[in-house]
ZAMARGU-4260 file (C-alpha; in steps of 0.2 Angstrom, whole numbers, plus 5000, padded with zeros to 4 digits):
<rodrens>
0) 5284/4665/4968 | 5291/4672/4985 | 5306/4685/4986 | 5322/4675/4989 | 5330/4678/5004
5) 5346/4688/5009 | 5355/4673/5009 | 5348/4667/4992 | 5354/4682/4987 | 5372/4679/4993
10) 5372/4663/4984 | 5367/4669/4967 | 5380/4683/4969 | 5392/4669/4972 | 5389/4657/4960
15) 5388/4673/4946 | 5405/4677/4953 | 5399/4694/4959 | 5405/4693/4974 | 5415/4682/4984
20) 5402/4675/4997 | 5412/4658/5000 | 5431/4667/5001 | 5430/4663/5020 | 5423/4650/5029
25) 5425/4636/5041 | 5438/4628/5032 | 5451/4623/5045 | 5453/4607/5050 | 5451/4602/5069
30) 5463/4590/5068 | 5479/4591/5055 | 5491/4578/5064 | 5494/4558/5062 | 5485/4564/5043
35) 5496/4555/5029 | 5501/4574/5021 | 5511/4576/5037 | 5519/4560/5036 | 5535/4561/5031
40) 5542/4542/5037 | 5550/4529/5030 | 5535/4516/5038 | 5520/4525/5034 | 5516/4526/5053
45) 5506/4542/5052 | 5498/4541/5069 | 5517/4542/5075 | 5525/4553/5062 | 5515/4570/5068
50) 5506/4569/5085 | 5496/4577/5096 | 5510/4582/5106 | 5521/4589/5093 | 5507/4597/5083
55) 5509/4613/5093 | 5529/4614/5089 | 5530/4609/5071 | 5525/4618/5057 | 5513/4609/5047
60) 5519/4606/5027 | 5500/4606/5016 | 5486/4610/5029 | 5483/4618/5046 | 5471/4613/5060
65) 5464/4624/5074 | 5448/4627/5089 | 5431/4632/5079 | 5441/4641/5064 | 5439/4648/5048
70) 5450/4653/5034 | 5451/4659/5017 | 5448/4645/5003 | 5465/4639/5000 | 5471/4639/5017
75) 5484/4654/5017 | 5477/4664/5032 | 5468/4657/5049 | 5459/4663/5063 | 5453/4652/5077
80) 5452/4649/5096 | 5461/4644/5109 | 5459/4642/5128 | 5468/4639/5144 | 5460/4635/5163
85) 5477/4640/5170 | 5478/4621/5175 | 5481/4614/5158 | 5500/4608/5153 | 5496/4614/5136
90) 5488/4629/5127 | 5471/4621/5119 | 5474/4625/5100 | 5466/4610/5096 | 5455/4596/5097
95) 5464/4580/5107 | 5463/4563/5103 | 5467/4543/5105 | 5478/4537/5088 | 5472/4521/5081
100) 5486/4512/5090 | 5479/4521/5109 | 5462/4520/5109 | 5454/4502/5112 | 5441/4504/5098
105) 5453/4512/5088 | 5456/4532/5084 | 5443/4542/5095 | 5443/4563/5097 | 5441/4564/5118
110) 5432/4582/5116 | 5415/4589/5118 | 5409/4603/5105 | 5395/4605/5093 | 5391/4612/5077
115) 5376/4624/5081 | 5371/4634/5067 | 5376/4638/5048 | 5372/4644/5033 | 5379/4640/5016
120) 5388/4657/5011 | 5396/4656/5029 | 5389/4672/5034 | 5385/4667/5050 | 5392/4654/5058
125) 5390/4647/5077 | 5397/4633/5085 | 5400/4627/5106 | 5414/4621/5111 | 5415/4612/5133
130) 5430/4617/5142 | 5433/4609/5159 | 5440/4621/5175 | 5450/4609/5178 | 5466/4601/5170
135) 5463/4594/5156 | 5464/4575/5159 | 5476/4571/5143 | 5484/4555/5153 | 5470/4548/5163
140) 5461/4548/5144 | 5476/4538/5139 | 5478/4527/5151 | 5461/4522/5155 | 5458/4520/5136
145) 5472/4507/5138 | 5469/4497/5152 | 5451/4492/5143 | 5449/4479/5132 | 5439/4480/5114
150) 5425/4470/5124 | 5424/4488/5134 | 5417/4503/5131 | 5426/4516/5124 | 5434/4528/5141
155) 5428/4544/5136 | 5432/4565/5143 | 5415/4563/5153 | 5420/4544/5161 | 5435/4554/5169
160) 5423/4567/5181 | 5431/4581/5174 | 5414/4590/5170 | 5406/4583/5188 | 5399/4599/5195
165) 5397/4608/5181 | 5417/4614/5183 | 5416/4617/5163 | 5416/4633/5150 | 5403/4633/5137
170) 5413/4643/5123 | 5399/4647/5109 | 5409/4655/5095 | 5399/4664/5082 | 5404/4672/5066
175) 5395/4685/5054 | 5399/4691/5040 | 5397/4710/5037 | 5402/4708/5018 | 5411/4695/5010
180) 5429/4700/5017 | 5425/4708/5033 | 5418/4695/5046 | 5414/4699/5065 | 5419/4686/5078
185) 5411/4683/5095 | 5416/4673/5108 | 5403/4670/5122 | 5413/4662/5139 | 5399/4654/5150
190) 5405/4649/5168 | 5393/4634/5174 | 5403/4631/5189 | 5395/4636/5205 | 5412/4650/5209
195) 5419/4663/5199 | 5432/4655/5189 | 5446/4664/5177 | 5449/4659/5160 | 5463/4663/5145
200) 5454/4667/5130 | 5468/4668/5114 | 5457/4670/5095 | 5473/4667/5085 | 5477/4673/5068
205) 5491/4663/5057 | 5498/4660/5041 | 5498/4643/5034 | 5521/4639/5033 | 5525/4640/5013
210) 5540/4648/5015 | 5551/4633/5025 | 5550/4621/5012 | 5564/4628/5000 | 5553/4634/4985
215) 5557/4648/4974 | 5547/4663/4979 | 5538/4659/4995 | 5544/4672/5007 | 5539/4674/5027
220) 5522/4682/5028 | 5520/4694/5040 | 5507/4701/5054 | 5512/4717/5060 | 5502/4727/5078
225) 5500/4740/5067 | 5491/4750/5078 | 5485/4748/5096 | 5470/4734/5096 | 5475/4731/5076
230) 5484/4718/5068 | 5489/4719/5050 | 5493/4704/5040 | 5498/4705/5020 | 5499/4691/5008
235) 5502/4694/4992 | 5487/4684/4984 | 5475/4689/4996 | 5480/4708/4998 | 5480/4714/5017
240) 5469/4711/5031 | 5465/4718/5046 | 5462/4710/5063 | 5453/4722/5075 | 5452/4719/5096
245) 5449/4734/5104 | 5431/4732/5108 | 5428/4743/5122 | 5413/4734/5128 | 5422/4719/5130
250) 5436/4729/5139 | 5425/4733/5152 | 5424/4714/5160 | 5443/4711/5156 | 5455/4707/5170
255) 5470/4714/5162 | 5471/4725/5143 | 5472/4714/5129 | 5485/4712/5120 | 5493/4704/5104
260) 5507/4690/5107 | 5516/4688/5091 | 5526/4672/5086 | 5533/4663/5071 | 5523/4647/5064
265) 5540/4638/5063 | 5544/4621/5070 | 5552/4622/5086 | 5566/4609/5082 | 5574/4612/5098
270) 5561/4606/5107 | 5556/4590/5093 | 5576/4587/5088 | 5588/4596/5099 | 5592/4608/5084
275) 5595/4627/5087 | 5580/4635/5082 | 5580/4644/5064 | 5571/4660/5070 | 5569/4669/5090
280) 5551/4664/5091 | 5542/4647/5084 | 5524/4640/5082 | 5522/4636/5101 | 5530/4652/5108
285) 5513/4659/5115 | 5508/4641/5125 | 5528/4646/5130 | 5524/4664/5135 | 5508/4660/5145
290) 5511/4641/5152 | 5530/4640/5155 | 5533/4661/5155 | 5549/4658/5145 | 5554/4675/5143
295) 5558/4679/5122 | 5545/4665/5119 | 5534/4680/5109 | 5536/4697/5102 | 5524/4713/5103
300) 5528/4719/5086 | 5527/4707/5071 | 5528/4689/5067 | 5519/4675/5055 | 5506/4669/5070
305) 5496/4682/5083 | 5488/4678/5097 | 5474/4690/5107 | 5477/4687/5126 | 5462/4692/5134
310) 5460/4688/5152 | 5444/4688/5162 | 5437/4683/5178 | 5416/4676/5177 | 5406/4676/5191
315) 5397/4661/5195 | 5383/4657/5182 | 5389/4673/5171 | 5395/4675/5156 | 5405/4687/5144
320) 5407/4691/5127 | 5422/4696/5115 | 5423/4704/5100 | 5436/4704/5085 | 5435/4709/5068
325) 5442/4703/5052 | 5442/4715/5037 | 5450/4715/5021 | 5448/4734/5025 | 5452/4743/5042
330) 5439/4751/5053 | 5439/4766/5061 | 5425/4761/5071 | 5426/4741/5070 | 5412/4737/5084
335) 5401/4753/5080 | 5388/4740/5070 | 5392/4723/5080 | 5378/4721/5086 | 5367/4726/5071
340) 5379/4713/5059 | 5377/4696/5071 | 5356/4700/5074 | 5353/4703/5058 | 5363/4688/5052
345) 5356/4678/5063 | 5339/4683/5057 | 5345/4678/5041 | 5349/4663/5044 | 5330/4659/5052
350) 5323/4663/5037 | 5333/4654/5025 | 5328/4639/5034 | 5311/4644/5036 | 5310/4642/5017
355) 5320/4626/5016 | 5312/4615/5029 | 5293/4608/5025 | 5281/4615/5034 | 5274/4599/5043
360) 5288/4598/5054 | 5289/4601/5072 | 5299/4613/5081 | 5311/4599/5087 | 5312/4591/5072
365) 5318/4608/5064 | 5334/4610/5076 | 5339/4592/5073 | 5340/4595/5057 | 5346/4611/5056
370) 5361/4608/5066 | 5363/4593/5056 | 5365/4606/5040 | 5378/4612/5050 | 5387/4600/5054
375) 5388/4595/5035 | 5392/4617/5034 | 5408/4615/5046 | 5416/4601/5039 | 5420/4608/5024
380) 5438/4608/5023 | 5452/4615/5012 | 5460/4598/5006 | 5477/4601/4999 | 5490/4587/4994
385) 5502/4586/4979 | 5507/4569/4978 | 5521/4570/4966 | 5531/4584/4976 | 5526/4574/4995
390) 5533/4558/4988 | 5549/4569/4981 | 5551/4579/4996 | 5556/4598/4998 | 5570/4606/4993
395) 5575/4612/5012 | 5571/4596/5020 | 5581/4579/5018 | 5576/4567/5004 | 5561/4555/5009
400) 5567/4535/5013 | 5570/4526/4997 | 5554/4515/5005 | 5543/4529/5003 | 5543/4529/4982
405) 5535/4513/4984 | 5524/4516/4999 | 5507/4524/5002 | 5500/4532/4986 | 5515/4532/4975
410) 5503/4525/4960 | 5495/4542/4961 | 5508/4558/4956 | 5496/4565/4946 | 5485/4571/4961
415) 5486/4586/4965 | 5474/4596/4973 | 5468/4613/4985 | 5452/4617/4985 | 5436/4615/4998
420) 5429/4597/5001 | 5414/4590/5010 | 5425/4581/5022 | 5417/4564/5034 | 5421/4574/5049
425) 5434/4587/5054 | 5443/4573/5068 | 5444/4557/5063 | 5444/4561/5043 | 5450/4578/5040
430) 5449/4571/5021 | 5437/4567/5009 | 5433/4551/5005 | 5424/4547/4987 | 5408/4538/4992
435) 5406/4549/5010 | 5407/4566/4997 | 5393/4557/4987 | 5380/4555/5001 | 5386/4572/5006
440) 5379/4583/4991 | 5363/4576/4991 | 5360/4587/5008 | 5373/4599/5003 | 5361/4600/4985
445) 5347/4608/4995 | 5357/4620/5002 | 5367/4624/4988 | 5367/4616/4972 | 5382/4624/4964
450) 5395/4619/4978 | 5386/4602/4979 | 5391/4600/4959 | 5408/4606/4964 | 5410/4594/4975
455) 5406/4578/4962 | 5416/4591/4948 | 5433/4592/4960 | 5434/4572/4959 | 5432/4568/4941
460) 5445/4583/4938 | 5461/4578/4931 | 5470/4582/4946 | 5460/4569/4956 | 5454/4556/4945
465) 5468/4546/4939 | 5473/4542/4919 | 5468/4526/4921 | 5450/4531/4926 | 5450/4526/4943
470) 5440/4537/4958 | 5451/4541/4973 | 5445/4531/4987 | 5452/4541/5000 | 5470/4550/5009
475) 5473/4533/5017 | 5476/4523/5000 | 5469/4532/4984 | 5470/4515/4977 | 5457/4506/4988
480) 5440/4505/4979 | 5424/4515/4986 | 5407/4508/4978 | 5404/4518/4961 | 5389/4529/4967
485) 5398/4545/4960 | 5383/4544/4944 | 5368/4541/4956 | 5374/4556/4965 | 5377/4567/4949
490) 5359/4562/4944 | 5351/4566/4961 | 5360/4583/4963 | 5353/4588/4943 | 5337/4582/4949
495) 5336/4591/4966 | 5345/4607/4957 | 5331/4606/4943 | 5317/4605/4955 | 5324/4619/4969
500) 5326/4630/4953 | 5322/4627/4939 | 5338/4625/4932 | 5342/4609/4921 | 5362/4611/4922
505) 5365/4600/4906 | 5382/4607/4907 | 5385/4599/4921 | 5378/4582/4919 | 5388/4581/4904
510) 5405/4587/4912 | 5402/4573/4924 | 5395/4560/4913 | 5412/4560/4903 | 5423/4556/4915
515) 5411/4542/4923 | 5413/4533/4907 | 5432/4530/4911 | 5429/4526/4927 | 5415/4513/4922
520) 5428/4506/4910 | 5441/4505/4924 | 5429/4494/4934 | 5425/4483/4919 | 5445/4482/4916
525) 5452/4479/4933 | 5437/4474/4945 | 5431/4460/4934 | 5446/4448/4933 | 5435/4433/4923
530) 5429/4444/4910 | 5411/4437/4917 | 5404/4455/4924 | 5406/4447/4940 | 5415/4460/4950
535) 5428/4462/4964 | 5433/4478/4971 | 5439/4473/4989 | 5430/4480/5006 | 5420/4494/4996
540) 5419/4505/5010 | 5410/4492/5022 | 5427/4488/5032 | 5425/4475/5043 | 5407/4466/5038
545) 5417/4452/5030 | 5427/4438/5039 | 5442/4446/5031 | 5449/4460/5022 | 5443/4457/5005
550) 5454/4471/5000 | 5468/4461/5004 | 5477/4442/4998 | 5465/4428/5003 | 5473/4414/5013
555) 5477/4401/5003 | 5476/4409/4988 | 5461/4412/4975 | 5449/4428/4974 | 5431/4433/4981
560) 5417/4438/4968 | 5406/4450/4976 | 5388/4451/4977 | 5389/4471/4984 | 5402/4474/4970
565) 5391/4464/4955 | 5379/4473/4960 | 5385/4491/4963 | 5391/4487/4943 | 5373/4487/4939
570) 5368/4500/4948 | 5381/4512/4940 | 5376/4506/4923 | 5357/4508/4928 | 5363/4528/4934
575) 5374/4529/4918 | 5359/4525/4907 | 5345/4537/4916 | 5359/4550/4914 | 5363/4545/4896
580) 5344/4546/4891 | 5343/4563/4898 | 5358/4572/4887 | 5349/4560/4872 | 5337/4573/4875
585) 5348/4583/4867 | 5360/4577/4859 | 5356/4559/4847 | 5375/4553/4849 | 5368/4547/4867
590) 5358/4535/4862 | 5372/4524/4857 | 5377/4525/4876 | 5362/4524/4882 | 5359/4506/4873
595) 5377/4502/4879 | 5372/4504/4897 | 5356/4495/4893 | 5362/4479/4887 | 5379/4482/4900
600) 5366/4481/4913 | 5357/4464/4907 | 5375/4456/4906 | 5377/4461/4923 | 5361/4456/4929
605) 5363/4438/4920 | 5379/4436/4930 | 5373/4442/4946 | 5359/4426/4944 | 5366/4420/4934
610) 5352/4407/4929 | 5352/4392/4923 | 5371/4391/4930 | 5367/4389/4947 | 5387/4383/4952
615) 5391/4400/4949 | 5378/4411/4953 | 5380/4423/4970 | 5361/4420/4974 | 5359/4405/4986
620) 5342/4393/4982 | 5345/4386/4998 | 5345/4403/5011 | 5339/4412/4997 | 5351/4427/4999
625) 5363/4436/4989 | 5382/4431/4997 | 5400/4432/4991 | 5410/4418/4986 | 5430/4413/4985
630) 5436/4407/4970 | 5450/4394/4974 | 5464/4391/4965 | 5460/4371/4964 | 5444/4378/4954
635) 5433/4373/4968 | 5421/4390/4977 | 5416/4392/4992 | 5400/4405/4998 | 5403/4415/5011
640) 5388/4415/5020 | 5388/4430/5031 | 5370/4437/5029 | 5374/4455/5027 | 5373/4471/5020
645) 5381/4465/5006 | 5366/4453/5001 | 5353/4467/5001 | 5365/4479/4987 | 5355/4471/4974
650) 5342/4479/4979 | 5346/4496/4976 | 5351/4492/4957 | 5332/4497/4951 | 5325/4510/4938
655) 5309/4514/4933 | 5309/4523/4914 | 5294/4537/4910 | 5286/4533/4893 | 5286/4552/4893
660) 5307/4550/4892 | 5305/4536/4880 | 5297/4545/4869 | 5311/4558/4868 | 5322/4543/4861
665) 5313/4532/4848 | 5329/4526/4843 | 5335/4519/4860 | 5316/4511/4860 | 5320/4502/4843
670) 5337/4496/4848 | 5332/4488/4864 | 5319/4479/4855 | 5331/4473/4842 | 5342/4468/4856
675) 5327/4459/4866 | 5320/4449/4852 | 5339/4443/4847 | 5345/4436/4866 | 5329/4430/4874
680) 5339/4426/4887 | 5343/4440/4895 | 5325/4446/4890 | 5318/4434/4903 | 5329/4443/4915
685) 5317/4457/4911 | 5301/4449/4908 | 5288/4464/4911 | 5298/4474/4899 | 5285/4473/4885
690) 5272/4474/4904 | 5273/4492/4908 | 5269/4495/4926 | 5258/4509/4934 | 5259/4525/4922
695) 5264/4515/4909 | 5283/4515/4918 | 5295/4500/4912 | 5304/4493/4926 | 5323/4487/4926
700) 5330/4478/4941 | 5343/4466/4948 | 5333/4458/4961 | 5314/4456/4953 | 5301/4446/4957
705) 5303/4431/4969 | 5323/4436/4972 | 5318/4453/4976 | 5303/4447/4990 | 5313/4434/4998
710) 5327/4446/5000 | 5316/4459/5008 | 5306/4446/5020 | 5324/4446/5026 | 5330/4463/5026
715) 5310/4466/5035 | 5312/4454/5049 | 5315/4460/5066 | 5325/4443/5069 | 5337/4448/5055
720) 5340/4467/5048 | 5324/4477/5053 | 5330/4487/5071 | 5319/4502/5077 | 5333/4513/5068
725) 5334/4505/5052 | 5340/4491/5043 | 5354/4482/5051 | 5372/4479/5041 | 5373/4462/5048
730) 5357/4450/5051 | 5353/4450/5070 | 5353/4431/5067 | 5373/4429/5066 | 5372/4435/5088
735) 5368/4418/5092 | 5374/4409/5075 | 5391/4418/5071 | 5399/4414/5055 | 5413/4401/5055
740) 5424/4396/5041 | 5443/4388/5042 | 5451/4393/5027 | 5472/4390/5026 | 5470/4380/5043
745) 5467/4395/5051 | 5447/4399/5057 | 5438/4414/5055 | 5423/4423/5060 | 5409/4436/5059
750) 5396/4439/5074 | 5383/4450/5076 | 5392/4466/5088 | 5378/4481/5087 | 5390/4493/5097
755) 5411/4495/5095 | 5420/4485/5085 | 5427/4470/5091 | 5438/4468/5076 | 5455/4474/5073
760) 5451/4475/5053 | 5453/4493/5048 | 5459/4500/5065 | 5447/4493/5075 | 5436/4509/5074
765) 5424/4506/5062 | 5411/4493/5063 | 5398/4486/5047 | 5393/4471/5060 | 5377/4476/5066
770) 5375/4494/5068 | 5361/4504/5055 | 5372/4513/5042 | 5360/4529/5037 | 5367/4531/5020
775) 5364/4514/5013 | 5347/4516/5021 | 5342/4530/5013 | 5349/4521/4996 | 5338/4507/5001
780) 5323/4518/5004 | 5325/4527/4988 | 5324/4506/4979 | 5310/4505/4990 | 5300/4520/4982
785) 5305/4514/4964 | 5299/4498/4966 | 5283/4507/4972 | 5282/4518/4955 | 5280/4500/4945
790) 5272/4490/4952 | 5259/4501/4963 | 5250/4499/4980 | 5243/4482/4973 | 5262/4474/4975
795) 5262/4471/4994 | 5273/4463/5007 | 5273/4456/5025 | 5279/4473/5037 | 5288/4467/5048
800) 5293/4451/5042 | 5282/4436/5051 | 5269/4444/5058 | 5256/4443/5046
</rodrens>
């Protein structure tokens, strides 16, 4: 067995609690405005309640954004970068873009930076950021966003010429971690331009505002220039740290000394509501100080944000390097060892990868994914958000609109939570989202198992998961229904976990298991409005890939039953039993689940096929698909014959059983038999039962047999879902036949639209109708395999559909 490497090392000491590898990371967001926490409205209008132009002047209440940053783990004290060409109306703090109201495909971030390099301890971190020389073009973005239509393309930074001969910065900022609380940070300025060029360079260290809101106990915290090219920041939780910036080989290539600009991060509400100011200096004074030279705008002593003005001149083609230091102790020498820290960090980071990534891939194949990892590495966030006390308000500010206790997530009070989630991105959802954190650990999972069962852990807590058993969804509206693949995503972690060390963390799965029994029984109560295990739950993440919001009223009345929702039911009872089996192991009380999910699964199955019953079924003899249908209120149903993603779920509702597992529960063996012999029926749901495929596996599936090949000579034709990328979420065959219905005199539609949206469903951003969805792929793929392990290479199908 080979030695495990430095940052092994530093995992293991973290998840021992030995010592606090993961204190600091990248945990600030990129983008903190027009996010529901910061609305404070009476319309729910987030987008207009904190924007882009205000972020730099008001304090933000529950989170804080910034340029490439990191903080500690619940957000109380940030360091990041920020930038001015000298052209630039505004300081660049942050990353810039179009609202869901602005942008003609909907919200949009107009930057361009990259995720470069990461490792899962955060000890070194490196990430690129593209500055222009020019002024930033903030209006022509906006404008020329407007003027297009959603039959355009979108108008994006590099449509505007502001990088045309090569007039841009490449900022590469890099962390690395000497120990756990003492990180070095390097900025690296490269001028691309063909001329010198002179740029503002301003890392930024801030404390999150706790102390404006009128709670008992919060006091200002302070940063003090303690000593010349030394900042001193205390916090009572964290203890004191020190911000070193007197690098003499950066000093060298400076144009001027740098110095500390020191402000309060307080609102400016002169500026935002004509109101005196509550304080000298407030959260926008240094872009005051550099852009507008407002004199008093700043202080050179203390305040609650400090910025390090370093400006320098680079010759055409040049670059030049920073240094700071961060350190929960303070050097007498901070920069002695810089370059010994980041070298051998970086080295570090080569060979944890070198372990990770097989062998049998090539060299380009190993960035891709490598800077892939950190891109999932960087978006982790600090989510923090108590619904209870932002529906109440706070004591200093005036009492929210009446409007607001019945408004956006006012079901959910008892959520309440700061800690560190895998976010979808770090612009456009600077929140987690249920099923997006589920895809995320599997990856997350072979980089770190322990913060990949944190992640699945945080959501079944009681601070998230509401009494009634229901997931969040996501910030938007907790209340909107995510598919329930939190249990396939528990099981495939302890499976990955088990594999990449040998640890079988029963603990875990059980912890988990628990809470995703109330959450099954909150599907069955509220998603199954017959009582037939035929199941609703609204859009289920796939936004716009129906002719309407499913999540909302239908017109005319009546209610859809959903092939994608049936039949994420009986993939969740299929996860719920493979997980059940596993603590049987153990533990005999889960048999009696186990046979519970069993038979669940059948009753499901049966409905989903429902045969024999064929005016009810959600299979199609006809087209010989899976679709959804609408219930009307006269009694009469009506198919909705959009041949998409959601008629290839089924699919993915397959498990095959080792006889080797089976033998560690004879009971569960004797009760399915029983069950079996007593409702032949749903036995012939699962005829090969008492046929055990190759190694002797049992099979159970939605889609068996001739269902499950005619829905894949679909999903396998070129014509329909099969694209070079992957399987399409809408058949390519709805481009030239879209689907049409009237329904309520009014006619809707679904075409086939493989790039933007055309729809205004969901903001007009997002876009199920056409374009190949990798997560659903890979859930596909993974069917495909199990299928595979029953029935052999003997069980074969036409690839690609039609060609013989």
């Amino acid at each position: 067995m080979t030695a495990p490497t430095a940052e092994q090392r530093r995992l293991e000491e973290a998840r021992q609690d030995k010592a606090p590898w993961k204190r600091w990371g990248p945990y600030l967001a990129e983008r903190a405005w027009g996010t529901v926490r910061e609305d404070y409205s009476a319309d729910g209008e987030a987008w207009e309640a904190t924007t882009h132009d205000h972020a730099r002047s008001r304090a933000y209440r529950w989170n804080e954004d910034g340029l490439l940053g990191l903080s500690d783990d619940q957000g109380e004290l940030c360091l990041a970068l920020a930038l001015w060409n000298g052209q630039d109306p505004i300081l660049k703090e942050r990353l810039y873009g179009l609202t869901s109201q602005e942008g003609n495909h909907g919200e949009d971030v107009k930057e361009e930076y990259r995720f470069l390099d990461a490792t899962p301890t955060h000890s070194y971190l490196r990430a690129l950021y593209k500055y222009p020389q020019a002024a930033y073009p903030y209006q022509d973005l906006l404008d020329g966003n407007a003027r297009r239509s959603r039959d355009d393309p979108e108008y994006e930074l590099l449509d505007t010429g502001v990088f045309d001969d090569d007039r841009y910065w490449d900022v590469v900022v890099e962390y690395a971690k000497a120990d756990a609380d003492d990180i070095l940070m390097q900025v690296t300025v490269h001028n691309r331009a063909a001329q010198s060029a002179q740029i503002h360079v301003l890392p930024t260290l801030w404390f999150r505002n706790t102390w404006s809101w009128g709670h008992p106990g919060e006091e200002r915290r302070r940063i003090v220039q303690e000593a010349p090219g030394r900042l001193r920041a205390d916090h009572p939780a964290l203890g004191p740290y020190w911000l070193h910036f007197g690098d003499s080989a950066s000093a060298a290539h400076l144009d001027q000394p740098a110095e500390a600009l020191l402000c309060e991060n307080e609102t400016n509400t002169l500026r935002l509501y004509e109101h005196p100011n509550a304080s000298d200096t407030v959260k926008d004074g240094v872009h005051d100080h550099l852009i507008h030279q407002r004199p008093g705008a700043v202080r050179r002593d203390e305040g609650s944000k400090a910025a390090v003005h370093f400006l320098l001149t680079v010759p055409a083609g040049m670059s030049r390097t920073l240094r700071l230091r961060l350190s929960a102790q303070p050097h007498q020498d901070a920069f002695g060892d810089a370059q010994t820290v980041l070298v051998q960090r970086q080295q570090e980071a080569d060979e944890f990868y070198a372990g990770l990534q097989p062998a049998a891939l090539t060299d380009d194949q190993r960035n891709v994914q490598r800077q892939a990892f950190a891109g999932l590495l960087w978006s982790q966030q600090v989510y923090r958000y108590d619904v209870a006390q932002w529906l109440a308000g706070d004591p200093a500010g005036p009492p929210p609109a009446a409007a607001r206790l019945q408004g956006r997530n006012h079901e959910w009070p008892t959520l309440s939570g700061a800690d560190v989630h895998s976010m979808p991105d770090t612009w456009e959802y600077p929140w987690f989202a249920a099923w997006d954190t589920a895809f995320h650990v599997l990856p997350l999972a072979l980089l770190d198992p322990q913060q990949a069962k944190r992640q699945l852990l945080h959501l079944t807590r009681e601070r998230y998961q509401h009494p009634n058993g229901q997931l969040p969804a996501y910030e938007w509206a907790f209340s909107d229904v995510n598919p329930p693949v939190h249990a396939w995503a528990t099981w495939r972690v302890y499976q990955i976990e088990q594999e990449r060390t040998g640890r079988a963390d029963r603990e875990f799965l059980e912890r988990v298991f628990h809470k995703l029994l109330l959450n099954f029984t909150w599907w069955v109560n509220r998603k199954d409005s017959g009582g037939r295990n035929v199941f609703q739950g609204g859009f289920l993440g796939l936004d716009n890939i129906s002719v309407f919001d499913r999540s909302a009223p239908l017109p005319g009345g009546g209610h859809i039953e959903q092939a994608d929702g049936t039949a994420w039911m009986g993939m969740f009872c299929l996860n719920m039993l493979q997980i059940s089996l596993e603590l049987a192991k153990d533990n005999a009380a889960y048999t009696d689940i186990a046979t519970k999910f069993f038979e669940h699964f059948l009753y499901i199955a049966q409905a989903l096929n429902a045969l024999g019953e064929a005016q009810m079924s959600l299979w199609d003899d006809e087209d010989e698909f899976y679709y959804d249908q609408v219930q009307r209120p006269d009694g009469g149903c009506t198919r909705l014959r959009v041949r998409s993603m959601v008629g290839l779920i089924p699919l993915l509702a397959v498990v095959t059983l080792e006889p080797g597992d089976l033998a560690h529960v004879p009971e569960f063996s004797r009760r399915v038999d029983r069950f079996l012999r007593a409702h032949p029926d749903l036995a012939a749901l699962i005829s090969r039962w008492d046929e055990p495929g190759v190694g002797e596996r049992r099979l159970l599936a939605l889609a068996r047999g001739h269902r499950m090949k005619r829905v894949l000579h679909r999903m396998l034709d070129e014509q329909e879902f099969l694209s070079p990328g992957g399987v399409r979420s809408l058949s390519r065959a709805h481009l030239e036949h879209p689907f049409e219905l009237v329904m309520d005199g009014h006619p809707y539609r679904v075409g086939y639209e493989p790039a933007e949206s055309r729809s205004a469903l969901f903001g007009g951003n997002s876009n199920w109708r056409g374009p190949v969805w990798f997560p659903v792929n890979v859930l596909l793929i993974e069917s495909l395999r199990t299928y595979q392990q029953y029935y052999g290479d003997a069980f074969v199908v036409e690839y690609p559909s039609n060609t013989g």
